[in-house]
C-alpha positions, 0 to 999 in steps of 0.5 A: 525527579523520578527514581533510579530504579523506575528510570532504570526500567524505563530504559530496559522497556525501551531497550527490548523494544528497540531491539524488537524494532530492530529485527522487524526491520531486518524482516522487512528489508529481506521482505522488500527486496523479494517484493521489489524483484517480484515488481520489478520483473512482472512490470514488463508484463504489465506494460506489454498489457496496457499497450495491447490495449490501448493500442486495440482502443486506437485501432478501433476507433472512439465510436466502438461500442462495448459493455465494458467501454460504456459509462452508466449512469446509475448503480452503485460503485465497488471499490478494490481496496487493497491493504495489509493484515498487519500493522506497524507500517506508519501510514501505508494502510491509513493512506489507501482508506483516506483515499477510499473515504475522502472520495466523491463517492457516496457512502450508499453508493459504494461496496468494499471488495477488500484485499487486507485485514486493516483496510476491511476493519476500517471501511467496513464501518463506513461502507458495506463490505461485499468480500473479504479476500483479505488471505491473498495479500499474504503472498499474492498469486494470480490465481486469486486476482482471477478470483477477484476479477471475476466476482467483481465482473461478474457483479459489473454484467449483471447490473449490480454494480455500474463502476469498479476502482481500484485503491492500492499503493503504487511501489516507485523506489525504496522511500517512495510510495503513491496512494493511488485510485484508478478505475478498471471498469468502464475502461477509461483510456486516457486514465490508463494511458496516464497510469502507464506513462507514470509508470515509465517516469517511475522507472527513470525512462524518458515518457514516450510522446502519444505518436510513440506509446501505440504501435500499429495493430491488425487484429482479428476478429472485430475489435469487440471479440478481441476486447472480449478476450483481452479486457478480463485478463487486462483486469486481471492483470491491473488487480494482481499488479496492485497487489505485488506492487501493494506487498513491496510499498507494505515492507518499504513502510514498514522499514521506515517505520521500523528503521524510525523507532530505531533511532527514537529509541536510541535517542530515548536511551540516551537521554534516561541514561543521562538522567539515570547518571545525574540521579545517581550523581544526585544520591552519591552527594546526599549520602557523602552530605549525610556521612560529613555531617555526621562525622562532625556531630560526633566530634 
């Protein structure tokens, strides 16, 4: 049995660190519901996009022919992954890199744009990191999802890369959070009709039937002049979205993570203290054992 003084120091170790998870969970909780109104209110936004969008793919028809509709077939794919410059969030960071490496993309085929410190210190290892915008994340503006969109753009046009994703964790509620890879270029209509249905069944809304989700559009010029406006900002959009939604999911974590090592250390604490009593109960009985049998060896 280890000793009083050691068990008395394992327990106020455990102590300090309890109270240390304790206030980075206050942190986290005030953190989380600033994310979670951020979220809550740009949703509107959001959704208002993907409907605009889909809804001028509707219009125009499956034969329409645009650069940012065509697969390609060769060249090398960029991945937006998106995690958080601190640790100590339970699995939040290690699900997006799981989602980024157990991929079918192949290692020589994939570029990292990373938005996280955690993210870009793990998967630079395996792929080649082509930027780090990992001081965005710290509070997210739309000034440098344009900033993102536009490089990686940039980098579709000209050839380089032939595919952009992008891996992020989507908020749902407080405890809920989805690992989530979705492809922003060549626009991929089913998939986005999808992302934004899920997102209504995440907001407790009853999912619109096809007939339903589109409203009838005219727009002017042809289509592809209107796609030429609205796909840059509709990228723009889905990269800042992962981001503020990245921030709520960072803090829901974390507070559970925190709100976990709380309890354990609680427990912790409870079974040393027990321990502490018994060694102490334990030295008590041997010292009165000592001092009886010395009073009868002087008698």
């Amino acid at each position: 049995m280890a000793s009083m003084r050691d068990i008395k120091r394992r327990r106020q170790s455990i102590q300090s660190t309890q109270q240390i998870a304790k206030a980075m969970n206050l942190v986290a909780t005030v953190k989380l519901q600033r994310a979670k109104q951020h979220a809550e209110r740009s949703r509107v936004y959001f959704r208002s996009m993907y409907i605009t969008v889909l809804s001028v793919l509707e219009k125009a028809g499956a034969d329409l022919d645009h650069e940012f509709l065509k697969p390609r077939e060769a060249g090398k794919k960029a991945v937006i992954a998106i995690t958080s410059n601190r640790g100590l969030a339970g699995g939040y960071n290690s699900n997006v890199i799981k989602l980024v490496t157990k991929g079918e993309i192949r290692n020589d085929d994939l570029e990292i744009y990373a938005v996280g410190k955690k993210g870009r210190d793990s998967l630079k290892q395996r792929y080649h990191l082509k930027e780090d915008y990992s001081e965005c994340i710290e509070e997210p503006a739309y000034a440098d999802a344009m900033k993102i969109s536009k490089d990686v753009m940039n980098a579709y046009l000209s050839g380089e890369i032939s595919e952009i994703h992008l891996a992020y964790t989507a908020f749902v509620n407080t405890v809920t959070h989805e690992p989530t890879m979705i492809k922003l270029l060549p626009v991929d209509t089913n998939e986005h009709r999808q992302r934004m249905e899920d997102r209504i069944r995440w907001n407790k809304e009853q999912a619109p039937e096809k007939s339903n989700l589109l409203s009838p559009m005219t727009f002017e010029p042809e289509a592809e002049a209107a796609l030429d406006l609205l796909i840059p900002k509709y990228i723009t959009g889905l990269i800042y979205d992962g981001m503020i939604e990245a921030v709520a999911s960072e803090n829901g974590a974390r507070m559970q993570a925190m709100d976990a090592a709380t309890q354990n250390a609680e427990e912790m604490i409870e079974d040393l203290s027990l321990l502490y009593n018994r060694a102490r109960q334990s030295s008590i009985t041997q010292e009165l054992t000592e001092i009886i049998a010395g009073a009868n060896a002087i008698s």
